[in-house]
N, C-alpha and C positions, 0 to 999 in steps of 0.2 A: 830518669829524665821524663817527665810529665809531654803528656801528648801538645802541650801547648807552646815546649819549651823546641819539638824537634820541628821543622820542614824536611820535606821529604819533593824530590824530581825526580821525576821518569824522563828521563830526553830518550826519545826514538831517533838515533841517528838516520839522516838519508828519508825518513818520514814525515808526510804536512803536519804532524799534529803535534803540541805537546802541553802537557796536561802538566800545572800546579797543583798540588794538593799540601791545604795550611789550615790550619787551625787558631784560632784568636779565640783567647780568654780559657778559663778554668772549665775544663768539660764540655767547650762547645765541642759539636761536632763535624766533620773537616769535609769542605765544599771542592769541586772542582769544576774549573773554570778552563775557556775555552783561549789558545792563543791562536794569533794569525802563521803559517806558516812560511812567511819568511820570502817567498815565492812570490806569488802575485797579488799579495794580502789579502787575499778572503779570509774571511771566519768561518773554522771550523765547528760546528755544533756542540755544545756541550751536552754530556752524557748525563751527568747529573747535577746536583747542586743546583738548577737555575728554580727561580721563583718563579710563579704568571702571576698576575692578580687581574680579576678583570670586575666593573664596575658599570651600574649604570644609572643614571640620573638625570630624572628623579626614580625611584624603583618601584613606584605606582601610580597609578591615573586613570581614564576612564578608557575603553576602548575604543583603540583608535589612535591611541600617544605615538606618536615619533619623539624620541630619545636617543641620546649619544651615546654609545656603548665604548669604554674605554678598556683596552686591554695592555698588560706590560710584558713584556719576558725582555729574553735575550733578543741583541736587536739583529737586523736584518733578516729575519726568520718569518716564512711564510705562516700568516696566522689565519685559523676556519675559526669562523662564530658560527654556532648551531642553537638558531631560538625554535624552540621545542613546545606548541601549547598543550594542553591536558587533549584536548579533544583530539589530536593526532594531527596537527597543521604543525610543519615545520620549513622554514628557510633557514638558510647558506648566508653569510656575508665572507667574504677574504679582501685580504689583503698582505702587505709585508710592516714587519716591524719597523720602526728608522732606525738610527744610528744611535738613540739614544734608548733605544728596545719597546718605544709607545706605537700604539696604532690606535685608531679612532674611526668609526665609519655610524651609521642613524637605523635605529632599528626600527621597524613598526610594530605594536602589540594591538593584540584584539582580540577578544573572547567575551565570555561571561562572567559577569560581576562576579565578584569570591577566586576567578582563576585565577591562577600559579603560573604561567611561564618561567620556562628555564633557560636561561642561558650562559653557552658552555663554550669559554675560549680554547680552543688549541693552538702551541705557538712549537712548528717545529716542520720537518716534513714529512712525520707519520703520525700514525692515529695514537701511537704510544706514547707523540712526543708528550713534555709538561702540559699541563690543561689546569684550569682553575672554573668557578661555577658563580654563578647568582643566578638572581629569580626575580618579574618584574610581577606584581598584583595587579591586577584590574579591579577597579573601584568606581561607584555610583551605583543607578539604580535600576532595575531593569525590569520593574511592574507597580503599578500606584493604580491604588482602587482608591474610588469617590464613591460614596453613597450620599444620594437627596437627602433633602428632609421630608419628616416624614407627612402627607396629606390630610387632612381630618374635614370629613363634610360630615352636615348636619342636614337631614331632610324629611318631616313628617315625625321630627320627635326620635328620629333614629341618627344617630352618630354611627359613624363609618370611619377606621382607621383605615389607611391606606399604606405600606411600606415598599417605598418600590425596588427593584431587585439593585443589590448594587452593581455601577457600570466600574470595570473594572478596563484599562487602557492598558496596553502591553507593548514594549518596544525589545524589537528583537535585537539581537544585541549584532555585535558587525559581524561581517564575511570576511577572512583573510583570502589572498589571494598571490599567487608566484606563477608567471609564464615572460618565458626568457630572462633578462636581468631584472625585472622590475616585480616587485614586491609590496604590498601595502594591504587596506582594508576598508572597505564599506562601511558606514555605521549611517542609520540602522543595516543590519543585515537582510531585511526585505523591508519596503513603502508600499503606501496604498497615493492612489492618485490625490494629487497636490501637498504631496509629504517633498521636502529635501532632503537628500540623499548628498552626504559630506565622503569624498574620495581623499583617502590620504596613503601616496605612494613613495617609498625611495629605490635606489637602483640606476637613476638615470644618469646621463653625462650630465653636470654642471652648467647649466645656460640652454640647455635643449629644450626644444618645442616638444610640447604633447598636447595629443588632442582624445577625447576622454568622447567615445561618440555611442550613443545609446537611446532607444525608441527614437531611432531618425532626430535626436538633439546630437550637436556638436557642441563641447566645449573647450576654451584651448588655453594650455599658461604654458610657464618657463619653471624649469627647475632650477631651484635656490644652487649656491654653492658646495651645498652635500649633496646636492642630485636627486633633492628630495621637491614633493610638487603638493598643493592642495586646493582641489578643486570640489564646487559644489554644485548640483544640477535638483532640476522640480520636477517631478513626475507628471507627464502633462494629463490634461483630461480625456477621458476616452479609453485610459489603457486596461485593459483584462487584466485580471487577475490571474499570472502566469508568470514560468522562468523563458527570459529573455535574453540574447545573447547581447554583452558589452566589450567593446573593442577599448585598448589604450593603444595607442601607434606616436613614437618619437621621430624629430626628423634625422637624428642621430644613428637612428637602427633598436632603439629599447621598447619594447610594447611587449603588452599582456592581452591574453584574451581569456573571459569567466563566462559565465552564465549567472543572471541575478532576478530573485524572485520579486515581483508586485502581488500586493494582497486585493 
C-alpha cells in the first residue's frame, strides 16, 4: 500500500496534543499539523510541516520608505521581524499571528543606494521556530557632479582657456535610528544650514501626539493608524557645523533619542 493510500494517528491519551500525519497525492511528502486539545482550546504548536512566507511591498525604494511587511505562518503564534541593514543597524518589530495565521506591522528602510537589507520573519516561541526571509533594496542617487562650461578669454592677441574644477554636490544618505518603541530614519543623514531634514518614524500607538524637538525647533504631528508619523523641519541659520542632540517624545510614552550631524 503506497504512502498516499495509508493515514496513520498517534492519539496520546490523557495528553494536550495530537498530532495528524497524512499524505495527499503520489510521493508528496506527509505534513504535521497542530490540533486543539480538547481542554480549553488552545493551539498547540506545530512541530513541523508549517510554512512562514513573509513579503514586503514594494521591495525597493529610496531611503527612507516605510512599507508593510507581511508575514503568514501558523496562526496565533507570536512572530519577531528582524530588518538587518549591511552596515550593522538592525531593529525588532512583533507581534501575534490572527486566527487566520497573517500578521502585518510597517517597516522603515534606510541606507545606502545599492543596500540589501534583510528581512527575516520568525513565527513561533523560539528562535528555531519556522522563519522564512526577503530583502528590501535601496534605490536612487546618492552623488551628482556638474561641471560649468568651459571660459575662453581673448586679451592682447592671447586666448585663454579656462576649465573650472568640477562642483561635485553630495547627499549623505539617511541615519536609522531605534530608542524605546520607536524606529525610523533621517534622510539626509547630515544637513548644512537651510537644507530640510525629512523624519520618517513607526513604532507609535495609533493617533498619538509627537513632537520631534531639535536645535531649540519644535515640531508636532499625530501618528497614522500603523503608528507610523512623517515630519519635516529646516535647519535654521547660524547652526555650526556639529553633532547635535535630537529628542522624539509621544504623549503616549513612545520617544527616541539620537545624535544628528549639521555640515
Amino acid at each position: 500500500m503506497s504512502l498516499s493510500q495509508r493515514i496513520g494517528r498517534i492519539v496520546a491519551f490523557g495528553a494536550a496534543l495530537i498530532l495528524a500525519v497524512s499524505a495527499c497525492g503520489n510521493g508528496a511528502s506527509p505534513t504535521i499539523t497542530a490540533a486543539t486539545d480538547g481542554a480549553d482550546g488552545s493551539t498547540v504548536p506545530a512541530v513541523a510541516g508549517v510554512t512562514v512566507t513573509v513579503t514586503v511591498t514594494p521591495n525597493e525604494g529610496p531611503s527612507g520608505t516605510n512599507a508593510p511587511i507581511t508575514v503568514t505562518g501558523e496562526p496565533n503564534q507570536i512572530v519577531i521581524i528582524q530588518v538587518v541593514q549591511p552596515s550593522g543597524f538592525e531593529y525588532q518589530l512583533s507581534g501575534t499571528t490572527d486566527a487566520g495565521g497573517n500578521f502585518t506591522d510597517t517597516g522603515s528602510f534606510s541606507g545606502q543606494v545599492g543596500d540589501v537589507i534583510t528581512i527575516t520573519a520568525i513565527v513561533g516561541p523560539t528562535q528555531d521556530s519556522p522563519s522564512s526571509s526577503t530583502t528590501f533594496t535601496i534605490t536612487g542617487t546618492d552623488e551628482t557632479t556638474t561641471t560649468s562650461s568651459t571660459t575662453t578669454t581673448t586679451t592682447a592677441g592671447t586666448t585663454t582657456t579656462t576649465q573650472p574644477p568640477a562642483t561635485t554636490t553630495t547627499t549623505v544618505a539617511s541615519v536609522g535610528f531605534s530608542g524605546g518603541d520607536v524606529t525610523g530614519s533621517i534622510n539626509p543623514g547630515a544637513a548644512a544650514v537651510g537644507q530640510t531634514i525629512h523624519l520618517s518614524a513607526c513604532g507609535l500607538q495609533p493617533g498619538e501626539s509627537m513632537e520631534w524637538s531639535f536645535l531649540g525647533l519644535l515640531v508636532q504631528g499625530i501618528a497614522n493608524a500603523g503608528g507610523c508619523i512623517e515630519l519635516s523641519m529646516t535647519i535654521p541659520d547660524g547652526t555650526p557645523p556639529d553633532s547635535h542632540p535630537m529628542d522624539l517624545s509621544g504623549d503616549l510614552g513612545s520617544f527616541a533619542e539620537l545624535d544628528y550631524s549639521t555640515l
